[in-house]
C-alpha positions in Angstrom: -23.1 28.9 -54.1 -21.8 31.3 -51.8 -24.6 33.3 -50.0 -22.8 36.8 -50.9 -23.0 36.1 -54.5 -26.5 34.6 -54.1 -27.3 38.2 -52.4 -25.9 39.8 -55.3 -27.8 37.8 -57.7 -31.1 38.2 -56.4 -30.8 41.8 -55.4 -29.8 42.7 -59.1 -32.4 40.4 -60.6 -35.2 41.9 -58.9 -34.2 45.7 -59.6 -33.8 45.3 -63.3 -37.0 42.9 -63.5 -38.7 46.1 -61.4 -37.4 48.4 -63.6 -38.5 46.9 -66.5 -41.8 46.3 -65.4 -41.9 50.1 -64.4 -40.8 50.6 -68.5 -43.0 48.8 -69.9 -45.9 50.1 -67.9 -46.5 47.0 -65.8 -48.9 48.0 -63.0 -47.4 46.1 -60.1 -44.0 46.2 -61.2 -43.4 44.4 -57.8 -44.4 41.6 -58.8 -42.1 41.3 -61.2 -39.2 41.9 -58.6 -40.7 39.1 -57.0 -40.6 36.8 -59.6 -37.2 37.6 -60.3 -36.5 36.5 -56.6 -38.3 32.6 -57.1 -35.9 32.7 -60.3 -32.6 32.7 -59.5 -30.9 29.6 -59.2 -27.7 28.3 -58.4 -26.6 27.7 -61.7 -26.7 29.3 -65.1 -27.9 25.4 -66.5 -30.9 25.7 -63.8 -31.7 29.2 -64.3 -32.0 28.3 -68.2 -34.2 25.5 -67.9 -36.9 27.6 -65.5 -36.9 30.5 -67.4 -37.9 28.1 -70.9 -40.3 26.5 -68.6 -41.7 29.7 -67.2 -41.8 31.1 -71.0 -43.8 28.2 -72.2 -45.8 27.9 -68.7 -46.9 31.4 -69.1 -48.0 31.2 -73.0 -49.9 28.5 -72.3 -51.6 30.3 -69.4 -52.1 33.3 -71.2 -53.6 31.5 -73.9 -55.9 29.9 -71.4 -56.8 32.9 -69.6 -57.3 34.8 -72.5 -59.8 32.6 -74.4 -61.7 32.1 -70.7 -61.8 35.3 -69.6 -62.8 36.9 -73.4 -65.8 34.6 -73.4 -66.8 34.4 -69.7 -65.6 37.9 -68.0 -63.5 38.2 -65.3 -64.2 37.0 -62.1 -63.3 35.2 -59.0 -65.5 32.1 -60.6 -63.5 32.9 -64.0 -59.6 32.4 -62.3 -61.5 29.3 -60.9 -62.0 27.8 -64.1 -59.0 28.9 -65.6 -56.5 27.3 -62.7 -58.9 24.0 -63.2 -58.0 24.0 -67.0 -54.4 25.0 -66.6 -53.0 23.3 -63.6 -53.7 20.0 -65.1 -51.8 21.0 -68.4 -48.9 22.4 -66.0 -48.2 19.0 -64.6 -48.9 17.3 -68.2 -46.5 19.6 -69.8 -44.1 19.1 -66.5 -44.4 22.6 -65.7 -45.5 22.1 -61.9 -42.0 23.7 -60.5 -43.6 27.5 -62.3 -47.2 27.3 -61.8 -46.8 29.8 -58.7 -45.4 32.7 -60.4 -47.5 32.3 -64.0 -51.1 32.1 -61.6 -49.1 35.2 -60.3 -48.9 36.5 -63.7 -52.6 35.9 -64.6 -53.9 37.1 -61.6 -52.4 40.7 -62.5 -54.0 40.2 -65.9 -57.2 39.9 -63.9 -57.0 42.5 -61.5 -55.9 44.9 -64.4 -58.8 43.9 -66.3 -57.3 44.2 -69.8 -58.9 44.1 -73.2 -58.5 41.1 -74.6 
């Protein structure tokens, strides 16, 4: 892919995924930029496939987290235990190329403290 165009890509992606995140009242809205960045690919077939995997990586994560961090609060211990639950279901599900930005995800979930 021509670097240009890759430069265009991945500026774009990460100022709509920023502005989004500022929308939707996402408090680190950077993070979503960078995100954006780890998902552009070179081709719309590759972008595809990562953003399923990332879809399904981060419901299963969230579901993890969730049920984890309801149950035993949140905590440093806490993200322990839920990247020693879902790390192993990452690979199983063949969702290692993602785990990054979901823990990413999670971790935001944890430092925001939210109501589950």
């Amino acid at each position: 892919m021509n670097i240009k165009f890759k430069m265009i890509k991945i500026v774009l992606a990460t100022s709509i995924a920023i502005v989004i995140a500022k929308a939707v009242g996402v408090i680190y809205p950077f993070s979503a930029g960078t995100i954006a960045i780890l998902s552009v690919l070179d081709t719309k077939k590759e972008s595809i496939a990562t953003a399923l995997k990332r879809l399904g990586s981060t419901l299963m994560a969230f579901t993890i987290a969730s049920i984890i961090f309801y149950f035993l609060g949140f905590s440093v211990w806490t993200f322990n235990l839920f990247l020693m639950v879902y790390v192993p279901a990452a690979y199983k599900l063949n969702f290692q190329s993602v785990i990054a930005s979901t823990t990413v995800l999670v971790s935001i979930l944890l430092q925001q403290k939210v109501s589950l």
